[in-house]
N, C-alpha and C positions, 0 to 999 in steps of 0.2 A: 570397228563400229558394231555396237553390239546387236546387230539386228533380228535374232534370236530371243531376246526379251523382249516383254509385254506386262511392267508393272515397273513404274518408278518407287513404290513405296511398300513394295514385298518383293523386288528382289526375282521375278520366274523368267526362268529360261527355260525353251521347249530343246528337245536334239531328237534325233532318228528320222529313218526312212521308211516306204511304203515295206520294203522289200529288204530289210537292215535285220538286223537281230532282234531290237527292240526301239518302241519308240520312249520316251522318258519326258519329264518334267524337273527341275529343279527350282526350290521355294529356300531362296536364301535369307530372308529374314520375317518366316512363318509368324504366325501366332502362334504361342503356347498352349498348352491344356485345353486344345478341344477335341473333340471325338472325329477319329480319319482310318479309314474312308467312313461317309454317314451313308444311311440308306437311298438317300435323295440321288446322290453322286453314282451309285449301281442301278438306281433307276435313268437318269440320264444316260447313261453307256449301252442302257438294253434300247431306248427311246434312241439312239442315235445308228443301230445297227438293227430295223426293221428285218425280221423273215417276209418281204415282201416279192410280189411276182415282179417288180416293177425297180428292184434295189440289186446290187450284185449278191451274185449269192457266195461270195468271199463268206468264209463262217470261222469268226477267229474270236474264240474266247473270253478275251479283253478281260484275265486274269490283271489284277494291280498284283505288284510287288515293291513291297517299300522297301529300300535300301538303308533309309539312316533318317532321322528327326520323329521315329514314332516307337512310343514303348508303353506297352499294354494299354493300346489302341488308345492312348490321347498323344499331342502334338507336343514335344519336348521344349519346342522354342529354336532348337540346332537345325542346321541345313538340313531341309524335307527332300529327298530324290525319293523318287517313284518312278517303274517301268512299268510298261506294257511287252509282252515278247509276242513278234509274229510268229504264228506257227502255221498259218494256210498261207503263205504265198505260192506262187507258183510263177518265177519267173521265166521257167520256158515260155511261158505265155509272148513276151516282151522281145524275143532274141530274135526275131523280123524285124523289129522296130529298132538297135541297138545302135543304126547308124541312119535312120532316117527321124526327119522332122515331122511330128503328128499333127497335122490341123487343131488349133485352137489350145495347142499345151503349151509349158512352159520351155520346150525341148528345146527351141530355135533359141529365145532370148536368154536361158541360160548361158547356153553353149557358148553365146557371142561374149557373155560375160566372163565366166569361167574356163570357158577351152574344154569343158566338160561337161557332161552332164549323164544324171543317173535315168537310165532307160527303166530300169525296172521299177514297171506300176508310176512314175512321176517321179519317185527320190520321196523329196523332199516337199516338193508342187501338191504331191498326194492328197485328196482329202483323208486319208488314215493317218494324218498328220494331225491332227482335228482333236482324238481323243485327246490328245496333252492338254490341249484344253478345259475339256471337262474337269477334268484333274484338279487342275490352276484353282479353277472358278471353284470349285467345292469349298477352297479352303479357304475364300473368303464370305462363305455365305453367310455368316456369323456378322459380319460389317453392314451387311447389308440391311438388318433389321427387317423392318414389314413392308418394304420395294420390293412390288411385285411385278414381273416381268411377264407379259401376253405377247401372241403371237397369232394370225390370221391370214390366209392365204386369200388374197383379192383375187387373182388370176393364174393359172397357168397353160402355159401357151396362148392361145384365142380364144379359150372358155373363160368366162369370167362369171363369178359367184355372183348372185342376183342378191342376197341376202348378206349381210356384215353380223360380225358377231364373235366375243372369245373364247364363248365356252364349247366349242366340238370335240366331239370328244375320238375324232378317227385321225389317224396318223399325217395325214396331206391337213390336218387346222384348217380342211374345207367348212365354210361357216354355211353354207346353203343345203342342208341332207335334202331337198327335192331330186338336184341336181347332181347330186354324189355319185348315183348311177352312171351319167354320163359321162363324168371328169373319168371315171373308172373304164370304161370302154374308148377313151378317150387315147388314154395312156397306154390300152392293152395295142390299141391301133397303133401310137407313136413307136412300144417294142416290137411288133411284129415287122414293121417297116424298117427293123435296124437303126433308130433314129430317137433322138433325147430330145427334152423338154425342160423348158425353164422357167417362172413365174413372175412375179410381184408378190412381196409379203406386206403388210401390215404390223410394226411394231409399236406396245405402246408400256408404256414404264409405269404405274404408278404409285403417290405415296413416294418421290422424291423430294427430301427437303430443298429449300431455296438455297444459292447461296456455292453452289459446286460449279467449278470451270474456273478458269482464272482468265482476263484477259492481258493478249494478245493473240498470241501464239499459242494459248493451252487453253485453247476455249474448249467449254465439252461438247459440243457438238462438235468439234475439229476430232477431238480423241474418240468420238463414240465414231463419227466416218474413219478415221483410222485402225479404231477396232474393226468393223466392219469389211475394211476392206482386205485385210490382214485375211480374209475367208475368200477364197480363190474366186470362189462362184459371184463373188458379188461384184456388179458392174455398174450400180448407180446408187444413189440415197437421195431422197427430200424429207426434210423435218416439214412438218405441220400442213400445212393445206400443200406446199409441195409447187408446182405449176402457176396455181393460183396465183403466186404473190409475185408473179412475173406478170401476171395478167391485169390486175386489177387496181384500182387507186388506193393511195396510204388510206385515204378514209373508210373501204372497205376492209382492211385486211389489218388494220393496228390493233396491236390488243390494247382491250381496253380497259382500267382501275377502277372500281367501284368500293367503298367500305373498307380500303386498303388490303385489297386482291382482287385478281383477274378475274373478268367476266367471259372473255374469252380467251381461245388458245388458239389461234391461225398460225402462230410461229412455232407447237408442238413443241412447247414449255422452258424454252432456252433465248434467252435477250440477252445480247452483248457475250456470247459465250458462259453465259451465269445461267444456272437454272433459275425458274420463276416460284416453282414449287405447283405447276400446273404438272397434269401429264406428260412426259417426255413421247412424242409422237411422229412416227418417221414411216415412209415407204421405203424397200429393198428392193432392187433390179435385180434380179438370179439367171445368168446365163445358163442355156441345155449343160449337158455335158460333154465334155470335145471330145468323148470316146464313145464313136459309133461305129457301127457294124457298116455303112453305106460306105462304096467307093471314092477316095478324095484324092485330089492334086494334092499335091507335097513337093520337098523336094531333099533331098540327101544331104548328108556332111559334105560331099564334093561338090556341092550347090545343082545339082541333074535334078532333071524333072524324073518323078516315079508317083504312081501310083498307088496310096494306102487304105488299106481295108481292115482295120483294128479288132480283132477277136478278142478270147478273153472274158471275165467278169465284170460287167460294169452296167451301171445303173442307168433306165431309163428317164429315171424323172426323181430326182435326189433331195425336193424337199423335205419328207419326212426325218430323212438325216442330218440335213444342216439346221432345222428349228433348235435343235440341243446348243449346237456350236454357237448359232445369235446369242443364245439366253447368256452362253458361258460365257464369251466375250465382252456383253454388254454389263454381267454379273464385275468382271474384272477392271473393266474402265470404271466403274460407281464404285467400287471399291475405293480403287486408286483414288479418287476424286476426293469420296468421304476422306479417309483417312488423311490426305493432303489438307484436306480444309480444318482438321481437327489440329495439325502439326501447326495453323500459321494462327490459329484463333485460341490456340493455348487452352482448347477445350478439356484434357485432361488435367484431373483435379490431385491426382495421387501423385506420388515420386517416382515412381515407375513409369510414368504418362509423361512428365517429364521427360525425366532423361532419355526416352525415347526420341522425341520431338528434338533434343541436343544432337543426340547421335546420329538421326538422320540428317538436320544439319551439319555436323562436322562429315557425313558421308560427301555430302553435294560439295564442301568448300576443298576436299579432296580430289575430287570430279573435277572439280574446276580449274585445279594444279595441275592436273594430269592430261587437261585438254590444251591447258597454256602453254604447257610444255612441247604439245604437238606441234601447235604452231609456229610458238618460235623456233620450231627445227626445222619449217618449212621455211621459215624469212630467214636462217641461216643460208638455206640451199638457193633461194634465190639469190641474197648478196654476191653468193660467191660466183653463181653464172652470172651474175652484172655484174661486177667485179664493182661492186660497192663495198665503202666500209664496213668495216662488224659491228662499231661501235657509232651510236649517234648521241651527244652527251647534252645537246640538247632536248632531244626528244625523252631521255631519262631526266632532266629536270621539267619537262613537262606534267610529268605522270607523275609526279611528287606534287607536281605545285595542285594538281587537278585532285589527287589523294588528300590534301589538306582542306582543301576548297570544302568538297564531298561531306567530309568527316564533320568540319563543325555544322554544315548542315543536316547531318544526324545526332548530333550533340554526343560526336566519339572524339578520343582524344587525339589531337591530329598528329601527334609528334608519335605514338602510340600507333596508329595507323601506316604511317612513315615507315617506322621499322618492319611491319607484317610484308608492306610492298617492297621493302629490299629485301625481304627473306623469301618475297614470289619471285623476283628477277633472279637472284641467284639460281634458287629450283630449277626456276626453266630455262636458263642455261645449263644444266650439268645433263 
């Protein structure tokens, strides 16, 4: 299962660890001839690793190193790798914790899955995991056109900004500078006390066309919560008024059509998983961070109760670092969306725009061999523990008759069609 990717229609797989040699990106089916890394993408990597009193003071370079798909700094079109290489880890930090379980990580439910887990700094849990992101996102900024993506800090911890607003210009996208003071001695109290802090963000998209997500199952607010959560810290999402629309009657909260477009946006610009072409508008829950300095229960590999008190670098209050990581993620889900909506509306007008939109389909009808194949080697392994037969010669004239059925209801050729499905059964048997 490829759960390491994050793009059905570029191809990116992230790999590495907090505390690994390097962390990396791979962009298997980039865009060609455009300019990488851009200046945007080294300002995000400085914006996501703050010199602040309140951030770890980890101080790691965050040197790119391209491997392959770039020659004299534009995009070839070939398999794009990229590294990052750690070079301030310090996993003595970690070798306390080597066999014990940390409050609030991923250390325990790893373990139970894998029989394993990487103590140092998270593994893979890491938020230094984060950069491959930025990476990712750069290289579709170009997709993205004049979607501009804002960010706003409503709360963190119990303080909550008396003022809204996107243009701040200080590191926590505090929108209230009366208050700034306080959020600041706020935080300097949360580090002193050995103890982290977590907020409420504000996200809002705008200058998204209508017309992105697909229903059922690939609606974009399902993949923008799935980007989303794909970011360790995040523990909740509401699109649009949020609470509200649990609260209130259809008559207050329906958007509304006027002049054929919306007057209002209470559903934070996504109906039926389609965007509307309103603001895409959503709140984020951000948990503290589960490495703190205060004493906690825990308990060991050998399940014993023990005592842990987490040293080490690590930040008090890690907003300023994950606003990069939302933009990048929410950058790559609208990517994916666009380009998806362009492949099935035959928006490309050239041969090249084409045959792109073939090839990704012949990619998916491959995918789809390859996942049928899975199967029926599970329904093989079953027959044989029920000692059922291999063969059912009825249920293969089934799927012929249902293939015929189908086809002239697409106006394909049915006999034509016939043959494609004996040449999947075959497949997926061998």
């Amino acid at each position: 299962m490829p759960s390491n990717s994050i793009s059905q229609i570029f191809g990116i797989s992230t790999f590495g660890e907090s505390h690994g040699h390097a962390l990396g990106v791979l962009i298997d089916s980039p865009l060609p001839n455009i300019d990488f890394p851009s200046d945007e993408l080294l300002q995000a990597i400085q914006r996501r690793n703050p010199q602040l009193s309140f951030t770890t003071s980890r101080k790691e370079p965050d040197k790119i190193e391209i491997l392959s798909g770039v020659m004299d700094g534009k995009t070839t079109g070939m398999p794009l790798c990229i590294i990052v290489r750690n070079t301030d880890a310090r996993t003595v930090d970690y070798e306390a914790f080597k066999d014990v379980f940390r409050p609030g990580h991923a250390d325990f439910s790893w373990f139970q899955k894998y029989g394993i887990h990487d103590y140092r700094g998270g593994g893979r849990s890491s938020g230094r995991e984060t950069i491959t992101r930025l990476i990712a996102a750069d290289h579709v900024r170009a997709v993205l056109g004049n979607i501009k993506i804002q960010v706003m800090t409503k709360s963190i911890g119990s303080l909550s900004a008396q003022k809204e607003g996107y243009s701040s210009k200080n590191p926590f996208h505090w929108p209230d500078p009366e208050s700034y003071p306080d959020l600041l001695n706020y935080l300097q109290n949360a580090k002193l006390s050995q103890d982290s802090l977590g907020g409420i963000l504000r996200v809002k998209v705008s200058n998204v066309p209508p017309g992105l997500g697909d229903p059922i199952y690939e609606k974009l607010s399902a993949n923008i919560a799935k980007a989303m959560f794909s970011i360790g810290t995040v523990r909740g999402i509401n699109f649009g008024d949020g609470l509200r629309l649990a609260r209130d009657p259809g008559s207050l909260v329906n958007d509304i059509y006027k002049d054929a477009k919306l007057t209002t946006n209470y559903h934070g610009g996504i109906l039926g998983g389609v965007s509307t072409g309103a603001d895409i508008e959503f709140d984020l829950v951000i948990r503290p961070v589960s490495s703190i300095g205060k004493e906690q229960e825990s308990i060991n590999k050998s399940g014993n109760p023990c005592k842990v008190k987490i040293s080490g670098r690590h930040d008090s209050c890690h907003i300023p670092r994950l606003i990069p990581v939302i933009e990048a993620m929410l950058s790559l889900c609208l990517a994916d969306a666009i380009q998806y909506q362009k492949l099935i509306s035959s928006e490309h007008q050239d041969l090249s725009g084409f045959r792109e939109s073939l090839d990704k389909l012949d990619e998916e009808l491959l995918l789809l061999l390859w996942r049928r194949r899975k199967i029926v080697s599970q329904v093989k392994l079953y027959k044989e523990h029920n000692a059922l037969p291999p063969k059912d010669i009825e249920r293969d004239k089934e799927i012929f008759n249902r293939t015929k059925l189908i086809a002239q209801e697409l106006d394909l050729d049915p006999e034509l069609c016939s043959q494609i499905i004996d040449l999947t059964l075959k497949i997926s048997d061998k």
